[in-house]
N, C-alpha and C positions, 0 to 999 in steps of 0.2 A: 384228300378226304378231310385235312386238320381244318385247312379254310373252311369248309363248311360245317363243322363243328362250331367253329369260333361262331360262325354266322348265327346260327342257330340260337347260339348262348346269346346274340347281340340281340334275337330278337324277343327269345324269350323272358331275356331281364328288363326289356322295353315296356313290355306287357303290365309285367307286375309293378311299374312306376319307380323303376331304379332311376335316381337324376342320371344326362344323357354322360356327364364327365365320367363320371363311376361305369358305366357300363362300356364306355370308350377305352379307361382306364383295364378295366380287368380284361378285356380283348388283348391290350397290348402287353399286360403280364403274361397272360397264358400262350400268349403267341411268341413272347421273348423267350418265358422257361421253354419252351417245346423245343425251340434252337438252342438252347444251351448258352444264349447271350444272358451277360447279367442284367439284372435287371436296374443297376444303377446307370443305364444308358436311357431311362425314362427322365431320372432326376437333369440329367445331363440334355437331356432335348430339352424339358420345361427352362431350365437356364438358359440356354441359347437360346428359347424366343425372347426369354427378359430383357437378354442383353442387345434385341436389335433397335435400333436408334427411332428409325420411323416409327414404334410402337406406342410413344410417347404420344402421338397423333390422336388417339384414340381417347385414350381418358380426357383430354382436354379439347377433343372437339365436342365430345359425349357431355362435357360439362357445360359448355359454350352453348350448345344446343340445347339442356333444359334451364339455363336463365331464360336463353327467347321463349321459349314454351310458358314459363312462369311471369311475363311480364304481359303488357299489351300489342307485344309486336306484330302480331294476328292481325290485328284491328288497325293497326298503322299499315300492315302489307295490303290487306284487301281496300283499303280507301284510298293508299294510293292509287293502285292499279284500276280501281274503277273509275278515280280522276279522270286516269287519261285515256282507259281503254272502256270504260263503260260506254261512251258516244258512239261505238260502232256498233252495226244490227250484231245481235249475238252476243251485245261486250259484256255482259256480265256471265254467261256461262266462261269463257275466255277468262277472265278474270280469275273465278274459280279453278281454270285448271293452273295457272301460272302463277297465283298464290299459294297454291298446292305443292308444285313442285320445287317453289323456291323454299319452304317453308319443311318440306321432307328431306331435302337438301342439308338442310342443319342441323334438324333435330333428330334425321336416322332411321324415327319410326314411324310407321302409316299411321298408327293407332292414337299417337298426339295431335297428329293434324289433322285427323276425324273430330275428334273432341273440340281440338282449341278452333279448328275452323269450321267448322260444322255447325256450330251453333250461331256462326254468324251467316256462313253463305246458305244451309239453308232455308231460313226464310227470309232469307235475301231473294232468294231465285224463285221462290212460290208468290213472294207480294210481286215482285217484278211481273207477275205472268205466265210462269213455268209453269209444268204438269208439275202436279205431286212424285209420280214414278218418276220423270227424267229429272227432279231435282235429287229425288233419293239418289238416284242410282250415276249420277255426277258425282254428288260428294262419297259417295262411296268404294266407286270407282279412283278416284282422284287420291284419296287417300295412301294410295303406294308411289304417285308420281313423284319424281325426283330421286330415287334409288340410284340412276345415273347423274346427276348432275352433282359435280363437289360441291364441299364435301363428304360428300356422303360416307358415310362408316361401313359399310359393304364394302364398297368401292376400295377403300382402304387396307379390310380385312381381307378380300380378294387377291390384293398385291403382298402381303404379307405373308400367305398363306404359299403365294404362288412362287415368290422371292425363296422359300427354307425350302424346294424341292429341285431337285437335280432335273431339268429337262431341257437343257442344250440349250434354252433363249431365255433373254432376260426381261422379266414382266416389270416396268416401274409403274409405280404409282402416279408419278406425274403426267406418263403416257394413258394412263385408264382415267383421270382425269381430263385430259384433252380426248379421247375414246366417246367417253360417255354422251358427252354436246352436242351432237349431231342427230345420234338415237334418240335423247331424251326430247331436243325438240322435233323431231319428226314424229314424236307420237303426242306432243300436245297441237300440234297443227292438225294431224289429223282428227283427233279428240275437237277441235273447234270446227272443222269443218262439218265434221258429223252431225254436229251438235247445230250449226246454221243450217244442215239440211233435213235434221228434222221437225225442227220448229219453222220451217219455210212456209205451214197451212196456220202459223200461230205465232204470225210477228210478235215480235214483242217491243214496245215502244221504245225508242233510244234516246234517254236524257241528254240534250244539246251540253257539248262541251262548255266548259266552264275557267276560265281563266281562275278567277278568283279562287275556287276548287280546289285547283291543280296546284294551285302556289301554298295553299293550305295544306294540304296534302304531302307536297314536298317540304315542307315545314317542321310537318309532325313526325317527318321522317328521317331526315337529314342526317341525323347521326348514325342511321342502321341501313340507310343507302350505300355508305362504304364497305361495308361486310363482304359482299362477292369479288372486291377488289384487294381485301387484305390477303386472300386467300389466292385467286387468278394471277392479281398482277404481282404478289410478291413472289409467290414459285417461279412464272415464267420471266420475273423480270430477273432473276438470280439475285431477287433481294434477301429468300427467305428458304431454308432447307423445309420439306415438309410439318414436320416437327416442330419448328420455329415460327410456321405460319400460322398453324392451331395455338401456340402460347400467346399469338400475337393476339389471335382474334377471341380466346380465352378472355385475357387482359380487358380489350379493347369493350364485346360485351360486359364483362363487371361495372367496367367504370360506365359505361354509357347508359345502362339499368340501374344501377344503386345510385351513382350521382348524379346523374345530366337527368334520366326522367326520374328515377327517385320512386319507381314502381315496385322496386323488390327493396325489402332493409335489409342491413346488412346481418341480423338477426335471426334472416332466413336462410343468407349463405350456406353455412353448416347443413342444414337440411336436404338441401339442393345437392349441395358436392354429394352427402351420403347417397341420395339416392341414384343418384349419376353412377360414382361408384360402383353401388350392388350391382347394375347393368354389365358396366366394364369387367367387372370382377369375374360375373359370371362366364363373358366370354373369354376373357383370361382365359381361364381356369379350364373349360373347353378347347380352349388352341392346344394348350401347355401338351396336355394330354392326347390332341389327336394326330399334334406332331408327330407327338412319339409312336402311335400307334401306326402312323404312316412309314416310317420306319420300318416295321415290322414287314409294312406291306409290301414297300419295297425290296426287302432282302427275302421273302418268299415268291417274289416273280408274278404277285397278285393283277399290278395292271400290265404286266407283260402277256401271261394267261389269258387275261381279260382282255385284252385286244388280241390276240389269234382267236377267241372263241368268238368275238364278232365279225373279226374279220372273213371267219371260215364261210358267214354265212351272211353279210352286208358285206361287198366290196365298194361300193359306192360312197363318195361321201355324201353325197344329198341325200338321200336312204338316208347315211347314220345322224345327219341334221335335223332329220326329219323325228326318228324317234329319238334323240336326244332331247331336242325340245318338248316330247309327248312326259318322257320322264322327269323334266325338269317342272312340268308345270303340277303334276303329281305330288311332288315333293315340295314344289311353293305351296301348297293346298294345306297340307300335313304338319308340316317342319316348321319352326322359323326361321328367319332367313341365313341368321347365324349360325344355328344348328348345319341347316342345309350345306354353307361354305365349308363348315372346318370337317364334314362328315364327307361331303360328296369331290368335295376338289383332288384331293389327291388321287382318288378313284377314276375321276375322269378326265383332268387335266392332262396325265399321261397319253390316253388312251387317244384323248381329241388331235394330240401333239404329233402323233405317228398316223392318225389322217390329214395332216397338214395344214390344222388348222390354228391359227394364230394365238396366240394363246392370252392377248390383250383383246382378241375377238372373240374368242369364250368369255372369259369375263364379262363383257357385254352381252353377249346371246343370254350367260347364266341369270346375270341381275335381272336383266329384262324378263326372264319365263317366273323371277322369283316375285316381280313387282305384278304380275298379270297373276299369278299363283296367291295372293294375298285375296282376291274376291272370289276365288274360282270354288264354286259349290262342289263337295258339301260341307267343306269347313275351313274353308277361309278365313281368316283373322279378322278380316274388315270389316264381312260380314256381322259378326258377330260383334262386333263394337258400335257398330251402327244400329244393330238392332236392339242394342241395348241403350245406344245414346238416344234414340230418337222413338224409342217407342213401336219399333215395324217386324211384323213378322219376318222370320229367315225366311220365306215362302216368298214372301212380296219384294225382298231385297232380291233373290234370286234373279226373278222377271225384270227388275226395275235395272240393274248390274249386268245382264246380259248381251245388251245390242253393246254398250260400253267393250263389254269384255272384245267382243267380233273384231271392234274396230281397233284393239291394242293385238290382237292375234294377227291380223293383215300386216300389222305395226312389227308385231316381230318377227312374220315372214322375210318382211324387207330389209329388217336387222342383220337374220343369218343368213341369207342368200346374197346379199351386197356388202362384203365385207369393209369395203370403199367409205362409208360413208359413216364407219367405227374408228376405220384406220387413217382417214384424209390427211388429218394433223396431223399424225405423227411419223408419217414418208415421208 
């Protein structure tokens, strides 16, 4: 009866706009006093995430990510890429999705790379010849791509989150980064395929390669070309502990933005780190606390309970894949994405763990329902970002975001039913 007491209070103080830390927070008081635990076993969890070493990842990837957002990296990513990939039927949709994803990839959130690349790709894709609706509902859609690919900050908070819980296997971060690569690009492949078969009645003219271009292009970019290798090849090459690879590539952005292109002064620094920060902070501040609340959850047998009540009544595990992803993309709709991690993982990571499912393949199943949950009506994030960057009814994004959406759903059919192609790397 007390679990669902507390529920009630969780949802009732949701209502009335309590921030989500404070209402995580008083769950795990009233759940601690009930047992008679003290309650300085809250102070004592928020310490132990402080103290875990990968954690460091975070603030300085989160920072690294909005220099690029703040400089012209946008506009050196999509010139390169249409250098070399514009020449093919289709290349500038193409273009769009793989600027996207590299571009979500560093900076974490869907909502930067609507803004910072949206203004460029599209009326990019409307002069080239596009519909109006399929260019909307590209960049729209495209706005959550890269959630899988490192380093993504989910990705990160996923294995951190996953790492302070007792469940018999060990989740690394460097494994859900080698996880993620496979998903993410089977769902821009698809996304491009789609995308050349429905402009099939509406070629669109392919600008002949260009040497000249391309060397230009590679030029302008040279210095932020190394980026996906400080980060790849210094983990896997055992040059760099996770933590070390963010300080590197922290570093490495400053100097290559303040003094090689000389796009940000060093006068904005401060600005930049602060509002980086507020970000980080917040999620902080959110972990600290739902740590602890997980605790709670654990020592009352919550996803113990919670898997006999589904189990009584799903034996299957495809069934519970099936509405697992119905609830996960609910909650990408709703939540945001960090919300969704520090609230819903401990809840169901257990529960996933005792249907045998891998628990570096949850993480991928979750991001992926949470990156497809960022356009999904009726309130979606992206949505709403877009139709405020660009002027468009939520009504017209809706229809414009849809056939997109279909072809990331098929995408993530083939995510959680083929565990193979999450897990290749890391067997």
């Amino acid at each position: 009866m007390i679990p669902y007491i507390f529920a009630l209070i969780l949802v009732l103080l949701t209502i009335f706009g309590t921030p989500l830390f404070a209402v995580i927070l008083a769950v795990a008081m009233l759940g601690f006093h009930h047992q008679g635990v003290d309650l300085s076993v809250i102070a004592i969890e928020m310490y132990r995430i402080a103290d875990t070493p990968v954690l460091l990842a975070l603030p300085l990837f989160t920072f690294a990510g909005y220099v690029l957002a703040e400089s012209r990296t946008s506009h050196r990513l999509v010139n390169l890429t249409k250098a070399f990939i514009g020449c093919m039927p289709g290349g500038l949709a193409i273009v769009a999705f793989i600027a996207c994803a590299f571009f979500t990839a560093f900076t974490g959130a869907s909502g930067v790379t609507i803004v910072a690349l949206g203004a460029l790709l599209y009326p990019a894709l409307t002069e080239a010849g596009y519909r109006d609706k399929f260019s909307i509902g590209l960049v729209t859609s495209s706005g959550s791509l890269g959630l899988l690919l490192p380093p993504s900050l989910p990705l990160i908070l996923y294995g951190i989150i996953a790492q302070q819980m007792d469940i018999g296997k060990s989740v690394s971060i460097n494994d859900l980064f080698l996880a993620g690569i496979f998903p993410a690009l089977l769902m821009v492949l698809m996304l491009s395929f789609w995308s050349l078969w429905e402009n099939r009645r509406n070629p669109i003219p392919c600008e002949p390669f260009s040497v000249k271009e391309a060397a230009s292009a590679l030029r302008e970019s040279i210095w932020e070309i190394p980026l996906p290798f400080f980060v790849l090849g210094g983990i896997y090459g055992g040059y760099f502990a996770i933590s070390e690879a963010a300080a590197v590539t922290a570093m490495y952005v400053v100097i290559v933005e303040v003094f090689v292109y000389k796009e940000i002064k060093i006068s904005q620094l401060p600005s930049i780190m602060r509002e980086s920060m507020i970000m980080v902070g917040a999620i902080l501040l959110i972990l600290g606390v739902a740590l602890a609340s997980t605790n709670f959850l654990i020592d009352a047998d919550i996803p113990v309970r919670l898997f006999n009540l589904i189990q009584a009544h799903v034996t299957n595990k495809i069934v519970f894949l099936i509405l697992l992803n119905i609830l996960l993309l609910i909650l990408g709709a709703i939540l945001d994405i960090f919300s969704a991690l520090v609230i819903m993982i401990p809840i169901i990571l257990p529960v996933a763990v005792n249907y045998g499912i891998n628990p570096v393949h949850l993480g991928i199943i979750f991001l992926a329902n949470m990156q497809i949950g960022y356009f999904t009506p009726p309130v979606g994030m992206n949505l709403f970002i877009a139709s405020f960057r660009f002027d468009k009814s939520i009504t017209e994004l809706y229809q414009a975001a849809f056939p997109f959406m279909i072809v990331l759903l098929i995408a993530l059919l083939i995510i959680t039913y083929w565990p193979a192609l999450s897990l290749f790397l890391i067997q």
